[in-house]
N, C-alpha and C positions, 0 to 999 in steps of 0.2 A: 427594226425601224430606227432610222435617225431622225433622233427630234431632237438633239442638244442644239441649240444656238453654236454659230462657228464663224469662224474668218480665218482664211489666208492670208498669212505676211507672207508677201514676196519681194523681190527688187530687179532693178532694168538686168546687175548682173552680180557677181561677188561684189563685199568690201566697200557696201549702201550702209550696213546696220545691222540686217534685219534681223541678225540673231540677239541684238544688244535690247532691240527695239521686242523683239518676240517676249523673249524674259521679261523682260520690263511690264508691258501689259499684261503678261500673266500674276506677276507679284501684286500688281496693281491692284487686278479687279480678285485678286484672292483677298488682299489687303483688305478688299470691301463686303468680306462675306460670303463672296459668291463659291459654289466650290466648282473648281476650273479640272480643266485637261489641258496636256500639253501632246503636239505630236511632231515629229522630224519628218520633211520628207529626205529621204534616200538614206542610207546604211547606215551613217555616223551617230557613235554611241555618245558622244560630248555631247552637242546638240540636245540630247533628246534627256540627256541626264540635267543639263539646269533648268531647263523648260519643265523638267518633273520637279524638280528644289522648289521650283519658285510656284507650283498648281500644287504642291502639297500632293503630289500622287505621283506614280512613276510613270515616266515619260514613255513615248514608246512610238516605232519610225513602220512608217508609210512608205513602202519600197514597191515598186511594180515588177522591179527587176528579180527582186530576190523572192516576192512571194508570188507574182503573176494578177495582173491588174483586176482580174475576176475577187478578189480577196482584198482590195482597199477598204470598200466601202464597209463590209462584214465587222474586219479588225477595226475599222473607227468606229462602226455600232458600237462592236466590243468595249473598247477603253474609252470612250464619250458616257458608256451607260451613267444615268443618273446626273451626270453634270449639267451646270447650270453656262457655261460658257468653255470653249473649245476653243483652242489656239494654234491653229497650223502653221509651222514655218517652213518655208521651201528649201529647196538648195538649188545654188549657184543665180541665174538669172530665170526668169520669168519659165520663157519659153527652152530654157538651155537641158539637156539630157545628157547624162554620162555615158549611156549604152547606145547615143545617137538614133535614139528613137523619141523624139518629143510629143507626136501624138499619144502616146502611151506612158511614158517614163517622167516626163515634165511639169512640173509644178502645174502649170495650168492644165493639163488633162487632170492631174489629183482635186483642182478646185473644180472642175467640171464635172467628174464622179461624183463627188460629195456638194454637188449644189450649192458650193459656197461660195461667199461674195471676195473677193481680192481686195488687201490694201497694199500697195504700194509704195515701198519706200523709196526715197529718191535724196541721193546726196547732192544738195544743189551747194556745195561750198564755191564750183566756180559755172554756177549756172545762172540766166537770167532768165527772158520770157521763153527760153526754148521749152522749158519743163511741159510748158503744154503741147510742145510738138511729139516731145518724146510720150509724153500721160496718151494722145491721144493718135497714135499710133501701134500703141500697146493692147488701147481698148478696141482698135479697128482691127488688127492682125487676126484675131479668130475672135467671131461673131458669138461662138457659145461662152466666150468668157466673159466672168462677172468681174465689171472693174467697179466697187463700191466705189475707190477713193483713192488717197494720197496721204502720207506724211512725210512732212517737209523734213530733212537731215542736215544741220550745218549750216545752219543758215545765217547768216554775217551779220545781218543787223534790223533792225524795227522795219525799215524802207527797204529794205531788201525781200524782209518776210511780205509786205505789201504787195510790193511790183509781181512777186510769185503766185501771189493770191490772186490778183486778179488778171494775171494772164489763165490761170485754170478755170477761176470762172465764167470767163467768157467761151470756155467748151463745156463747160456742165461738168466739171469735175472737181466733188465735194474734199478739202483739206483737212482733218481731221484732226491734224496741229505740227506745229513747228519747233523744232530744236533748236538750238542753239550749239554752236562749235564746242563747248564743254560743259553740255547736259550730259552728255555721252562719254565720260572717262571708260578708260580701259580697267573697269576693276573688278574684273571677274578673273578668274589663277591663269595662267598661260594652259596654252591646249597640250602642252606638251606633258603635264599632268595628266591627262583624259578626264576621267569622272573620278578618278581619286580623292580629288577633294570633296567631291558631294556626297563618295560614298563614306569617307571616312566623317563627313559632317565637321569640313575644316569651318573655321571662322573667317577666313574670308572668302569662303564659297557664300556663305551666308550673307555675309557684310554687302559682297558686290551686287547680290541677287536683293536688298534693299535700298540699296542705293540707284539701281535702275529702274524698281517699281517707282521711288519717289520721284525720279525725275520725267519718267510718262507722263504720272498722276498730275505735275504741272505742267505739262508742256502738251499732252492732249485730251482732247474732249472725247471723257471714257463712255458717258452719257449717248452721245449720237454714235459712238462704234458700238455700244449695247446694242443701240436701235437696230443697226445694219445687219448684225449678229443674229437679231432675233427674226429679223425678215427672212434666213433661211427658211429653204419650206422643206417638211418631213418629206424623209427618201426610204419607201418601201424595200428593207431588206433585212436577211435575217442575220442576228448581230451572230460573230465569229464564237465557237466555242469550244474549250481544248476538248471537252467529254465528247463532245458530238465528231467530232473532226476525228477522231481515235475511234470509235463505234463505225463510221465509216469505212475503214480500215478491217473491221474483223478481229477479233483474237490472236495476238501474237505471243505464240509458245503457250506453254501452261501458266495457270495466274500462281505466280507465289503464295505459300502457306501464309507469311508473315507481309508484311510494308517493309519493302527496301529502303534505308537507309541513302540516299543517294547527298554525297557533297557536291555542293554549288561555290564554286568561287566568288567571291561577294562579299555584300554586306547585308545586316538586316534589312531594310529597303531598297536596296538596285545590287544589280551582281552586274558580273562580266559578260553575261546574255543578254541577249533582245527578253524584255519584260515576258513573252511568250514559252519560253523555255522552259520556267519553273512551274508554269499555269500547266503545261504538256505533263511533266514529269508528274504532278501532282494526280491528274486526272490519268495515269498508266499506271496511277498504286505506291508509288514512292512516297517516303516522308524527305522531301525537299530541306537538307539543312547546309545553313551559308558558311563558309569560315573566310577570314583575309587571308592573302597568302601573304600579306606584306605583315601582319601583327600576331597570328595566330601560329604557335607554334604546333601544334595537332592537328589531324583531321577531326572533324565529328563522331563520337563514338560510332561503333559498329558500323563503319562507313563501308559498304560493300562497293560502290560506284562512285566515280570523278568526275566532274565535268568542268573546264576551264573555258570559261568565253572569249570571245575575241578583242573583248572591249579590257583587257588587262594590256598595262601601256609596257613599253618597253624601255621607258626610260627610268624605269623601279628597276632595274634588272641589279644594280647593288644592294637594295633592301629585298631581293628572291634570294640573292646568293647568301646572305646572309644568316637567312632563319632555315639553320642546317637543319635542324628536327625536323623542320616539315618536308623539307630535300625527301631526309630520308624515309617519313610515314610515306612522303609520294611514292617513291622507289618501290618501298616494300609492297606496297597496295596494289603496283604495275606486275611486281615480280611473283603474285599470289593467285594472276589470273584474274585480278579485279575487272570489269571496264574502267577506261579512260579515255578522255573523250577532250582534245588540247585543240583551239582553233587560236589562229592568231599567235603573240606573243605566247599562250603554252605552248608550243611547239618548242619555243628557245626555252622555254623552262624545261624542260623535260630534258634536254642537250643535258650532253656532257660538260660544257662550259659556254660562255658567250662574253664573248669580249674580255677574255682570260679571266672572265669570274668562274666557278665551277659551281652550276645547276644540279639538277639531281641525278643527274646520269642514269634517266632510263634508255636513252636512243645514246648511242656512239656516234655523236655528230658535236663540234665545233661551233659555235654562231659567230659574226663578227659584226659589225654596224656600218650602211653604208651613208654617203653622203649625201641620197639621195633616196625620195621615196617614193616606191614601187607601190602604183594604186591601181585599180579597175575590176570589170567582175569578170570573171571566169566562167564558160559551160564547161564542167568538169566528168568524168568517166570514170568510175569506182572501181579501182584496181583488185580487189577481195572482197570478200565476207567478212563483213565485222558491224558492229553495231551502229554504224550510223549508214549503213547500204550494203545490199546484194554487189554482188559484182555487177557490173553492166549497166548499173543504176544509172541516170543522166542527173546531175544536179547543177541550178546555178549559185553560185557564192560570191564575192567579196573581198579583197585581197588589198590591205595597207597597211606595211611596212618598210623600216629599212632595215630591220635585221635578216641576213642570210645565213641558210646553214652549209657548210662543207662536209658531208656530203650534201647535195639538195635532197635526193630519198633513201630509205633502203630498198633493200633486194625487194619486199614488197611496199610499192609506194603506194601512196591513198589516192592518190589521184592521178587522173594525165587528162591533157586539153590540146587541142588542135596548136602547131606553132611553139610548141617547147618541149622539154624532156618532162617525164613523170615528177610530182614532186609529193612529200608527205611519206608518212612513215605506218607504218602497220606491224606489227610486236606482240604477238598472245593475245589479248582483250585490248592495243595498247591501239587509239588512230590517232597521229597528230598530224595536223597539215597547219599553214595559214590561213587558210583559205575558211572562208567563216560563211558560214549557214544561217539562212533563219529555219525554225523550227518550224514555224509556221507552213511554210509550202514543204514541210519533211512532215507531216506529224510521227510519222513508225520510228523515227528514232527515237523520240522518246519510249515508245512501247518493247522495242530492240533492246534496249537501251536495261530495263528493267528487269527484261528476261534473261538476259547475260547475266546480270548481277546476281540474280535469283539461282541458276544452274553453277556458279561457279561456287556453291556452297556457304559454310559458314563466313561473316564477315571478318574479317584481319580487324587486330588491334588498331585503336586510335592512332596510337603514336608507341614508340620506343625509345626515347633519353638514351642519347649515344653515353658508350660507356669512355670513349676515349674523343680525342678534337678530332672533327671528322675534317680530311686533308682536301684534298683539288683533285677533282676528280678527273683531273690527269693521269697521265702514264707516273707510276709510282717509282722512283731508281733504288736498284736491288740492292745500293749500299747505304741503306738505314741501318736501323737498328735491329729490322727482325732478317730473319735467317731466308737464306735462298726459296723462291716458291715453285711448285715445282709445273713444267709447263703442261699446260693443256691444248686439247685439240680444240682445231677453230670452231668445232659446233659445241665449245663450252664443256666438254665432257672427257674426264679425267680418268684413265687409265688402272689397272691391279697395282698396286704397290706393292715395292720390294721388302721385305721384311725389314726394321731401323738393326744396326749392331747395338744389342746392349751398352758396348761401349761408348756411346754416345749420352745413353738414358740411363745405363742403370739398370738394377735387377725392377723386373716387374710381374704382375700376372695378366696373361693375355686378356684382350677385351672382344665381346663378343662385338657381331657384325656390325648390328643395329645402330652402335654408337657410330659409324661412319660418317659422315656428313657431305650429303653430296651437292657438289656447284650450282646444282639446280633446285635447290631445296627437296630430292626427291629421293628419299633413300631405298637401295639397291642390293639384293644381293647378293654376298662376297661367298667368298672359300673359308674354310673355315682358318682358325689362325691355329699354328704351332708354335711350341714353346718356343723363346729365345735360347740361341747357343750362349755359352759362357763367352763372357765378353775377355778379350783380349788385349796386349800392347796395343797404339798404335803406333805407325810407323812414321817415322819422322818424313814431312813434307815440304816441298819447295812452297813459301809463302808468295810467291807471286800466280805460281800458274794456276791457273783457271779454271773453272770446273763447267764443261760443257750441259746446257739447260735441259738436251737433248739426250746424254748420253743415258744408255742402258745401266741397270746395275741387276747381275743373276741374283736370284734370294738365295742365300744360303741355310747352311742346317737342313732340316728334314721337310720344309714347306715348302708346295708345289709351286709350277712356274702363276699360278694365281693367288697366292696367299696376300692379305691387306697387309698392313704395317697394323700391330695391336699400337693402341694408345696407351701411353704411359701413364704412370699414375707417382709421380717423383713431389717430395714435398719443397715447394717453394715455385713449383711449377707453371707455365703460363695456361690462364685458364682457359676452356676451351672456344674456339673461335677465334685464337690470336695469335699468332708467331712466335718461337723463341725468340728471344734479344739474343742478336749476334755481337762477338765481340772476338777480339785478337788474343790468343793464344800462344804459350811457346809447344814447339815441336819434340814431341819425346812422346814417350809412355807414360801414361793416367796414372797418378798413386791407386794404391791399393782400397777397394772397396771406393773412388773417387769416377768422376765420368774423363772420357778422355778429352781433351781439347781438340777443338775440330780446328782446320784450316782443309783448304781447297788441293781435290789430290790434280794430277795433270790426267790429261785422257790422253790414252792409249795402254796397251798390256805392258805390264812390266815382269820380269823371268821371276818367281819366286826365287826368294833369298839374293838376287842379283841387288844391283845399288840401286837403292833408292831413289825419288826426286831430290833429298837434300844433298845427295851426293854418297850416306851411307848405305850401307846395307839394311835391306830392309828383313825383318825377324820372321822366322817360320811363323805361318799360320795367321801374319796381318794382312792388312788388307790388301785389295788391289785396289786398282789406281780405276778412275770413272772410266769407265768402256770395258774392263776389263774381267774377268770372271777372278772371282772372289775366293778364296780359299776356304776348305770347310771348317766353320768353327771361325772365322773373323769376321772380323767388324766389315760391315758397311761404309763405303769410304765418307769421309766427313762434306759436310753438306746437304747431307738429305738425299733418302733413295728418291732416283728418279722415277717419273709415271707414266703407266700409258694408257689409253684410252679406255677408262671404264667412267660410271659413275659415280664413283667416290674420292674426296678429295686426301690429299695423305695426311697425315697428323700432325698437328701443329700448324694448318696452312693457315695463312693469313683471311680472315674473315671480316664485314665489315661489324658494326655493333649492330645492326639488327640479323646477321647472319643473312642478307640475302647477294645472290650473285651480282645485283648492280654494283657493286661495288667493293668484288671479289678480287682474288688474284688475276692477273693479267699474261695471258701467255708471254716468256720471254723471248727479245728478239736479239742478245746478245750474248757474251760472255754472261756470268752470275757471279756474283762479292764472293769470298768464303763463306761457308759454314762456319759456326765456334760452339761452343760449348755455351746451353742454355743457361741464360740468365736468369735467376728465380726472378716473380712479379715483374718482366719487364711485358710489355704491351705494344703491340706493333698499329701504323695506322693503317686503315683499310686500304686494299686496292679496288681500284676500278675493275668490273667485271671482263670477263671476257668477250671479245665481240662474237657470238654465234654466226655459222655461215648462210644463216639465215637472214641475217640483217646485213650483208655487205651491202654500199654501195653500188648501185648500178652506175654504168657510164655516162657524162653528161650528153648535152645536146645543145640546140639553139639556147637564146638569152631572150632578156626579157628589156625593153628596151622603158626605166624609169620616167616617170613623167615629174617635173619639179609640182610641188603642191603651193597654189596660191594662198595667202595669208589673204584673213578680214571677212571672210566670209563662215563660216561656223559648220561649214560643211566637207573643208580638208581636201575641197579637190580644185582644180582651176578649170575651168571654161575649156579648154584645148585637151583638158585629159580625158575626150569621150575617146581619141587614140584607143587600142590597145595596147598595154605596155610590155614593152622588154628589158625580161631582170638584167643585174647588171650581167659580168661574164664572173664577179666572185660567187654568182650562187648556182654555179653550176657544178654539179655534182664533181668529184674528184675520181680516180680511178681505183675501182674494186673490182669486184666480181661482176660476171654478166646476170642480168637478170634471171631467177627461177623460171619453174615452168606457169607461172601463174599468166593465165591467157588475160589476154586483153580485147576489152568487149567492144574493139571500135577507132576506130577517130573520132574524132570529135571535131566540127565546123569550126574554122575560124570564127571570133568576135563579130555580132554586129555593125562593132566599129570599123572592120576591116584590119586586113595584114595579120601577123603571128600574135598568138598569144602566152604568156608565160603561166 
């Protein structure tokens, strides 16, 4: 049942007020006691977060689009319960639709659902007696809408507000009061913060959200819009409810022993979701806890599950890149088989970088920012199985930004729509798209959602304190300080290792399998290891040439063509997870009981005892040169046995600080620096992981044609963008691999708006 008192603020179109004016009356009549609500109509999470600042509750939007108009009046039951006044504000104009359905989608069908009465705002800064052409052509255009009234915006002066007044009352249309041209300062944060500042509870979110309750409070009569409010009459239905709506549903998976641990991006009171998301999770068994990703360096203990909302802006994206520890808990948490669940702006967190900052590098994608902003909803087609949809699934969402990724998907993209290429990413537990969901017309995601978390066993650490400065998660260049890594196959998985020559490391005792460490965090059965042979001269080498990434090295001594490399065990050594420190060496034979100095040999065979690369003779029983078979009883040419495709990585390879592949060694695509002779305590930075053949790029497609977004209206889209939009041609995928054999469940209809859609 609705029985809170309410009103709609509306206006003729954008850039009246009515968002300045919404807050405003909501601080106002909270000012006086009363305990309010605040509601949005259509997507926009700004909107609906100072309208919650200023009701002292959290704001929460009225979408037809995104939850299906059978569900308005339910969800205002919902978030109205117990209040004593409710404040709807519209978006764009009166009768205007983004999905160019105004019977259904348009502020006024929302005050006609909900039996409420319309105030109308109206900037009359260059208007005279027309106001009551336009008041009462507003109120004639559809018969079922409730026009209560009017308030006056901008209004020039005493004889001005007069002449307006009584041009409307000679149509019966009640003023409810008048502004003045700087009642109404700009002093609430720019939007290009989002809800940042209300959710971090800045002082001038505060400041601006009392300073427009007090200028309502004199400038209109809160007294007779109580009255009009209270004229609403009760509307028979049953209020929305996350338990019931999930019981609907049925049982998804087995119910967890324990309460999932689920992370919400957020703040104590409003996160990056639609206020319904956390109420879902709650009622599917989870314990809902928030961290900032802009101040919080950790996840939430025993965080088993991620969720990022949409409403995280994109112009923080130097305060994400900067709080690296949570980079990498995110990483780690993706790379564990966690869910993760990124709409909106997480998607560019999740990238490998965006706009040359480096994010967490769980997807192998670039972002970059464009000049313009890509808005509209999408009916989207569920590329896979993963927690937020079966494949085949049909959803609508939500879509504004201007950051693009290069690739637009991977091999598996989360989504594809009628009029563009696939877009979004899918990665083990991982979905990231832009494209933003209410929860509310999804409720099984949240239940999906829980049971993932639940099956993917114990939860991963909090956080992990890099042990070294965690670098760019860029492509890392092989002549740093740590020693050549050795390459891997495109599906991230690393080859038998050649036995190390002592003369590199040193006498040692072999190490058993187990200590292996494999790319994928998944340790693998080896061969068993054989002793090292006595280590040997080396032979003098040409300091320039190269040592191929690719080239073979046979194992020598008694170990078969699959023996691992034992890990050494030398004091002063790099410890494990990190690279030796490479460094330049002279050419000759090791001292005696000393390691030999590496430098890079040349690849191809060279004749035993024939001249060397330095030009001398190279000594019975060194090495051979990379590609070449090895003499029995010599060293391993300098630079590290190369690999081939198993699951373990060789010794010493570059690891990150929490040890996971996101941000692993990187296969090489070129020559590789020397090897040298390990440097005790030195510390290499991590590499970026490998990109699995899993996640390549698919080839792009059409574009998406950007719509510009009109200022002044609080709802970030303009009048003209009910269009379909086309992304630019930078967010179209780059060329990779062709897409898997992962079917696709369909076309999908172009937009009701018409033409392609991105």
């Amino acid at each position: 049942m609705i029985a809170a008192p309410r009103v709609v603020v509306s206006a003729p179109s954008s850039g009246h007020g009515k968002t300045a004016i919404a807050v405003g009356l909501l601080a106002a009549l909270a000012a006086r006691g009363l305990d309010a609500a605040g509601f949005k109509v259509g997507p926009d999470h700004t909107d609906a977060a100072y309208l919650g600042l200023a009701a002292g509750r959290p704001g929460r939007n009225l979408d037809p689009r995104l939850v299906g108009s059978q569900r308005i009046a339910p969800l205002f039951a919902h978030g109205s319960a117990d209040a004593e006044i409710a404040v709807v504000e519209g978006t764009m104009g009166l009768f205007d639709s983004l999905a160019g359905r105004p019977e259904v989608d348009s502020t006024a069908a929302i005050a006609t659902a909900l039996r409420a009465p319309v105030v109308l705002v109206v900037d009359v800064g260059s208007m005279g007696q027309s106001v009551a052409a336009l008041a009462h052509g507003f109120r004639a255009y559809d018969e079922m809408l409730w026009l209560g009234g009017v308030i006056l915006n901008r209004v020039a002066s005493d004889r001005h507000e007069q002449l307006l007044r009584d041009a409307l009352d000679d149509i019966g249309v009640p003023v409810f009061g008048a502004l003045r041209r700087r009642d109404l300062p700009a002093v609430l944060p720019s939007r290009q913060h989002g809800v940042v500042p209300v959710m971090q509870r800045g002082v001038e979110a505060y400041r601006g959200v009392r300073r427009l309750g007090e200028a309502i409070t004199g400038a209109v009569d809160l007294d007779r819009l109580l009255a009009l409010a209270r004229s609403a009459p009760r509307v028979p239905v049953t209020a929305w409810s996350a338990a019931e709506a999930l019981a609907e549903l049925g049982p998804v998976g087995e119910a967890p022993a324990t309460r999932t641990v689920v992370a919400l991006a957020g703040g104590p009171t409003l996160s990056y979701s639609y206020a319904e998301t956390a109420e879902l999770l709650a009622a599917a068994g989870a314990e809902v806890v928030t961290f900032d990703p802009l101040r919080d360096e950790v996840l939430p203990a025993d965080a088993g599950a991620l969720v990022i909302g949409g409403a995280l802006p994109e112009t923080y994206a130097e305060e994400l890149s900067a709080n690296r520890r949570l980079c990498i808990a995110v990483a780690e948490l993706a790379r564990t088989g966690r869910p993760v669940i990124a709409e909106g702006a997480g998607l560019l967190w999740l990238a490998r970088e965006f706009d040359g900052r480096p994010m967490c590098g769980v997807l192998d994608a670039a972002g970059a920012s464009l000049d313009r902003t890509v808005v509209g909803y999408r009916e989207a087609t569920a590329r896979a199985d993963t927690p937020v949809a079966r494949i085949g699934a049909r959803v609508i969402g939500y879509k504004q930004h201007r950051g693009v990724l290069t690739p637009r998907a991977g091999q598996t993209p989360a989504w594809s729509w009628g009029g563009g290429p696939p877009e979004g990413f899918v990665w083990r537990r991982v979905h990231a798209s832009q494209l933003t969901l209410h929860w509310a017309s999804s409720p099984v995601i949240a239940s999906r959602l829980v049971a993932a978390a639940a099956s993917a066993g114990t939860p991963a650490p909090a956080a992990v304190p890099p042990a070294v400065p965690v670098a760019s998660a860029g492509p890392v260049p092989s002549a740093g300080p740590a020693g050549p890594a050795a390459p891997v196959s495109p599906a991230g998985l690393a080859g038998p290792a050649a036995p190390v020559s002592p003369g590199l490391v040193g006498s040692s005792a072999p190490v058993s399998p187990s200590s292996q460490v494999s790319l994928l965090g998944q340790g693998t059965p080896t061969a068993p290891v054989s002793p090292p042979a006595p280590a040997g001269p080396s032979a003098p080498v040409s300091p320039s040439a190269p040592v191929s990434p690719s080239a073979a090295v046979r194992p020598t001594g008694p170990a078969g063509p699959d023996a691992v490399a034992p890990r050494q065990s030398t004091p002063g050594s790099a410890s494990r997870g990190t690279a030796p420190s490479a460094g330049p060496g002279p050419a000759g034979p090791a001292p005696s009981g000393g390691r030999a100095p590496a430098r890079p040999a040349p690849v191809g065979p060279a004749p035993a005892g024939g001249p060397g690369p330095a030009g001398g003779p190279a000594p019975a029983g060194g090495p051979a040169p990379a590609g070449g078979p090895a003499p029995a009883g010599g060293p391993a040419p300098a630079g590290g046995p190369a690999q081939r495709a198993t699951g373990t990585a060789p010794s010493g390879a570059p690891r990150s600080a929490t040890g996971m592949p996101g941000t692993g060694p990187r296969p090489q695509t070129g020559p590789m620096s020397g090897g040298a002779a390990e440097a005790p305590g030195s510390v290499a930075a991590p590499r970026p992981r490998p990109v699995p053949g899993d996640e390549q790029p698919v080839p792009g497609g059409a574009t998406d044609r950007p719509v510009p977004v009109r200022a002044g209206d609080g709802s970030g889209v303009a009048p003209g963008a009910g269009r379909t939009d086309i992304e630019p041609a930078a967010e179209v995928a780059g060329p990779g691999e062709a897409a898997g054999s992962e079917p696709v469940a369909g076309a999908v209809p172009s937009s009701p708006a018409g033409g392609p859609v991105a």
